[in-house]
Phi, psi and omega in degrees: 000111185285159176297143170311124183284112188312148163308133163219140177233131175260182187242197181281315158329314149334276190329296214295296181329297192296354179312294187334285208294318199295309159294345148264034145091025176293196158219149189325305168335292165273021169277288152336322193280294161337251179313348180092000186243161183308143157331258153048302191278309138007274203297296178285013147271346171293323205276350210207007177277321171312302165341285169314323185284337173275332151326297181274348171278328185274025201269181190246011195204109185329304199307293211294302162341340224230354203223356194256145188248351203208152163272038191284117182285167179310145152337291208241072128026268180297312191307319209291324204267328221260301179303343187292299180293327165296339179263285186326305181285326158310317180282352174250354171262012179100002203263144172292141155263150171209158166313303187302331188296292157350287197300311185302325204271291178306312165321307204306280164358273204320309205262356187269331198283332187065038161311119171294179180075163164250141192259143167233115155279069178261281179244319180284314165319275169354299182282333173317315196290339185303305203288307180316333186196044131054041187248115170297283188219150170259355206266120171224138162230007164300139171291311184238112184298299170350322192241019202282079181295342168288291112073266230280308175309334171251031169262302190279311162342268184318350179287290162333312181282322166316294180306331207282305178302331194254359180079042212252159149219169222288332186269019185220358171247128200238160171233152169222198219171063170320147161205147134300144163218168165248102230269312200287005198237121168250160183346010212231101160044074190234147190242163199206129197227091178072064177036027177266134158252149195228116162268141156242149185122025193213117187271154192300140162209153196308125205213056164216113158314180116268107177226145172236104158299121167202129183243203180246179175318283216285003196136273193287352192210077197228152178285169163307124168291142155275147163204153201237121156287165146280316155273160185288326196235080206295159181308340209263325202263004172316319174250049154216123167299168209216027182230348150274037181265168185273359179231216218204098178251156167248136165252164157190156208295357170267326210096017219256161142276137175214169173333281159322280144027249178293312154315324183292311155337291193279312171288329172294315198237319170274319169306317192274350182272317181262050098303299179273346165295316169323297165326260172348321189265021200012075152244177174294101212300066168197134166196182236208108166261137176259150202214143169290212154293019209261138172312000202211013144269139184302194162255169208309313183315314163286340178269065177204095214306175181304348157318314190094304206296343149245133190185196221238117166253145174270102141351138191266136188285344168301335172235016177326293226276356177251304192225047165293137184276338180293001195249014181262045180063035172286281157326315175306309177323303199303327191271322185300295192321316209261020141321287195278337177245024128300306161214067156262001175270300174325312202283340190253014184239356175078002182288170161261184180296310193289309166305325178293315192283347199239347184252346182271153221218141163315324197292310155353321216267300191303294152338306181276341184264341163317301214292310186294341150277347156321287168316310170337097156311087188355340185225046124272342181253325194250343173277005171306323191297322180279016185277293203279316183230087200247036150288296179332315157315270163001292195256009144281137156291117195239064206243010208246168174267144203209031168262141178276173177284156175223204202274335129000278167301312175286344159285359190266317182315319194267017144302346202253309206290102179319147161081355165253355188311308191280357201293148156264165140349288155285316173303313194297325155307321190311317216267312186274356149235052178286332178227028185280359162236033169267123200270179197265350198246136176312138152283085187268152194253165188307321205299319214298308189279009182275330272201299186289306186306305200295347190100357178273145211210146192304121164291351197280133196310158173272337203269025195279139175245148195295107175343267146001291186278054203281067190240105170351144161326181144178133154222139208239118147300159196281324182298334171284312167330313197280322188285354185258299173309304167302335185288326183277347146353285192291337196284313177314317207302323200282347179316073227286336189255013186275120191284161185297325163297343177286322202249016169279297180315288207307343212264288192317350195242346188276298176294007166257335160275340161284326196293282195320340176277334169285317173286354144288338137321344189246338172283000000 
């Protein structure tokens, strides 16, 4: 009869490791065997994993994850959740913290929330509140964090020294980067309301996207946007797979990048896109993503493939906001590109304004801002790079031409543009940095987060869909298809300027829709 099997307390750091395996297919059994613990526990750490995980993304410190045994919560619940949230967002704009800032702040909570009793924020609270969610430190005294320029030097020195030491080179180190976009708005007298844009002759409807950009240094590598929607399944994406889109899409009921989210991301899509891009350069399959401040990043310990060789380092929020490189006129390039190819599509499609605006569709939308990080030039991106890694310049060749479109191009466009002729100057800057300080992650306001602390959650649907794309059932057979494809066919052949390859594509989209028209005949 074997002996009572010893006690074991795993720590969090466990849970998380056992998350892993279990969701590559590991099994409870041998899991068990691994740690020394019961199924039992195994089955309630599967039962408790979102719970764990969100746990451990807020935390602020690997170390303390690999050592902390238990989630035990606070006395005040709500405070610990109100305050949490509120700390997160102080720390991704930048703002100074302090213990007394903290100490204020949790009163104010305590009595909007309508907590009995009395509360003392004092010191010891202060430190719990630390322990409890794994925050190194709180004590920030720069006045204005946002601009530090000692900051950024000796952040990128130690940056450097990172690389010299884990052995990166510029094609292994990557950055990413939320933004809003308002996928839906144009140059024409336009005002932006709550994350609206009001056309007028037109009622307001919701036109905002999450889109997360992210390449490597050099450039040379850049992933699929991510973009976070609001439905899961919008009405325009109906005869679309959603695993055949030109980006990587998620939904939630803001339109927010979260937490869950930004993990499904880094483990689904990014470790397996830069292994194989790594591959592909036979270089060493490990690298290193840099990342800001933002509430809607995990903590480090979660962003780190099973390996270990790929994973996530953090930007000091003192210096985000000076030398993140998407945000060193990466982004900006990208909403100008997919600007300027709304309408340069309209001028060449012959709409007028008000039909263009009324026909275009997220899925549309999705195509063009794809199309539009595509134009992004590798050395628009790597000259982002250089506050931080300014070898990198050096050793590109930048002898290629590397203008971007500028404003300049899109008034000449809109010179064109029926219903736009007349646009200003200013308007057209206003419109092409209509979202350029929309961040990617919700900006809660206090009411908001007293409102979250408390459990209370947005009646509006996740599955909610965009109003405006209101487009009928159709199903289209292969034989109409195939008779849509001959016609156009017939239409190149008569075409005198038509080059060979367009009608190389159409012959190939022909014979693929007849072999699909026989096997279904043959089934």
């Amino acid at each position: 009869m074997s002996g009572k099997r010893k006690r074991v307390v795993l720590t969090i750091k466990d849970k998380l490791d056992i998350i892993k395996k279990l969701e590559d297919g590991g099994s409870s059994k041998q899991l068990a065997v691994i740690y020394g613990i019961g199924e039992t526990t195994v089955r309630d750490i599967r039962k408790n994993k979102e719970k764990i995980i969100t746990y451990a993304s807020s935390s602020d410190s690997t170390s303390l994850l690999a050592k902390r045994k238990s989630m035990k919560p606070s006395m005040y619940e709500e405070l610990d959740r109100a305050m949490l949230e509120w700390f997160n967002q102080q720390r991704a704009k930048g703002n100074p913290v302090s213990g007394p800032i903290c100490a204020k702040r949790a009163e104010f909570f305590f009595y909007a929330l309508g907590m009995d009793g009395d509360f003392n924020p004092s010191a010891g609270w202060l430190t719990r509140f630390k322990q409890r969610h794994s925050i190194r430190e709180i004590n920030i005294r720069n006045e204005r964090l946002n601009g530090d320029e000692t900051a950024v030097e000796d952040f990128c020195n130690n940056f450097r020294d990172f690389i010299e030491r884990e052995n990166l080179q510029p094609e292994q180190i990557y950055n990413a980067d939320e933004t809003g976009l308002f996928w839906k708005c144009l140059p024409s007298r336009i005002s932006v309301i709550k994350g609206k844009c009001i056309v007028p002759g037109h009622k307001s409807i919701e036109e905002r996207v999450t889109i997360m950009c992210c390449a490597n240094a050099t450039g040379l590598h850049k992933l699929k946007l991510c973009v976070v929607g609001k439905a899961k399944k919008p009405r325009s994406f109906k005869s679309t797979d959603t695993l055949n889109l030109p980006v990587s899409y998620f939904s939630q009921k803001g339109a927010w990048m979260d937490l869950s989210i930004f993990r499904q991301w880094f483990d689904k899509i990014f470790v397996p896109q830069v292994r194989e891009y790594l591959r592909s350069k036979g270089l060493q399959e490990k690298a290193v993503l840099l990342l800001d401040n933002s509430p809607t990043h995990p903590n480090e310990n979660v962003l780190r493939s099973d390996d270990g060789q790929i994973f996530a380092k953090y930007l000091p929020p003192n210096v985000a906001s000076l030398i993140q490189p998407s945000d060193q006129g990466v982004i900006a390039t990208m909403k100008r590109n997919y600007r300027a190819g709304l309408l340069q599509n309209n001028l060449e499609e012959g709409n007028d304004l008000k039909s263009f605006w009324k026909k275009l569709t997220l899925l549309d939308a999705l195509y063009e801002i794809a199309m539009a990080w595509n134009l992004v030039k590798p050395v628009t991106i790597s000259k982002a790079w250089k506050k931080i890694l300014p070898m990198i310049e050096e050793k590109e060749s930048l002898d290629f031409d590397d203008e971007d479109i500028s404003v300049a191009t899109v008034a000449t466009i809109l010179q064109h543009t029926k219903g736009l002729e007349n646009v200003t100057t200013e308007n057209l800057e206003k419109w092409l940095e209509i979202d350029s300080t929309e961040p990617g992650y919700e900006v809660l306001t206090d009411s908001e987060i007293i409102r979250r602390a408390q459990g209370q959650t947005d009646e509006s649907s996740e599955n909610e869909e965009e109003e405006i794309e209101l487009i009928p059932e159709k199903h289209i057979n292969h034989a109409a298809a195939l008779q849509w494809t001959e016609n156009l066919l017939d239409y190149l052949e008569q075409q005198g300027d038509m080059i060979l390859p367009d009608r190389l594509v159409i012959r190939k989209l022909r014979a693929t829709i007849r072999n699909k028209q026989k096997m279904t005949k043959s089934s």
